[in-house]
Steps between C-alpha positions, in 0.01 A plus 500: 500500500599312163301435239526133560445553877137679355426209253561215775253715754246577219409139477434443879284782517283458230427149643436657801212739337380196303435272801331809678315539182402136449402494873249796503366293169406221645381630816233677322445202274498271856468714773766635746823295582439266172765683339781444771368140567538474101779640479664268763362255250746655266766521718525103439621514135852461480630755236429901645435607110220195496365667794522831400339404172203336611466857758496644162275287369281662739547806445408470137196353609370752721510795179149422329503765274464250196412178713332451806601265750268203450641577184789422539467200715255340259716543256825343718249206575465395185857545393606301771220221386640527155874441674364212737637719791171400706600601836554876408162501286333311780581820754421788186193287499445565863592857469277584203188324745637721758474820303074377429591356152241241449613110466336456156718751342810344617340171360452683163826635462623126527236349297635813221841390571439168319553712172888551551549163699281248390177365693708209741730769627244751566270211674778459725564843577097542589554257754775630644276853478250273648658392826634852544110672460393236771794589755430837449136441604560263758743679690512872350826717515649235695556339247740729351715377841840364304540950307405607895646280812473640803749698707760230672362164291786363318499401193582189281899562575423602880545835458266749689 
């Protein structure tokens, strides 16, 4: 085999290992099959280095030698508040209640957030944080349902 045969195989398997990775990740995060049903989440996005990314993504998560998860998720929440990307933040809202983080730290990290954003974008991140803490305890990890569809539903483009 060529060197350039290696390099284009390389690729493919490493996103192989990362999916596999990122699947074991979130099935202890979730429980068992949330990775696969995630990860047909993922299959959605167009690009395969977007995809294998955001497997990444996961994979960087799950090391917690420096942060732990709810870490890291409270910290993506109120990134994503601070970049008005309030349906991601809504769901690392969801995830941090998952993982026993209490509401009224998520609502402090907002309120904080007012120092780097000002006070009218950080009110209307809180109620975006809001809605997301009352889904979450209306209807628990189902609310999480758009990351985890189930086997055979399709999704926005009819794919299952």
């Amino acid at each position: 085999m060529s060197m350039t045969d290696r390099e284009h195989r390389a690729p493919a398997a490493e996103a192989g290992d990362l999916r596999q990775r990122s699947e074991r990740y979130l099935d202890e995060l979730f429980g068992a099959g949330a990775g696969a049903r995630h990860a047909a989440f993922l299959d959605g996005v167009p690009h395969p280095a977007l995809r294998d990314m955001l497997h990444g993504y996961h994979v960087l998560e799950s090391d917690t030698r420096y942060l732990s998860i709810a870490d890291n998720y409270l910290l993506g929440m109120t990134v994503l508040c601070a970049l008005r990307n309030f349906g991601p933040a809504e769901m690392f809202a969801k995830t941090l209640l998952h993982l026993g983080v209490p509401p009224g730290k998520l609502l402090e990290a907002i309120a904080r957030l007012a120092m780097w954003v000002g006070a009218i974008a950080a009110a209307d991140a809180a109620a975006h944080i809001q809605r997301a803490i009352g889904d979450y305890e209306r209807r628990g990890l189902a609310s999480l349902e758009a990351w985890f569809p189930p086997p055979g539903v399709p999704d926005e483009a009819g794919r299952r």
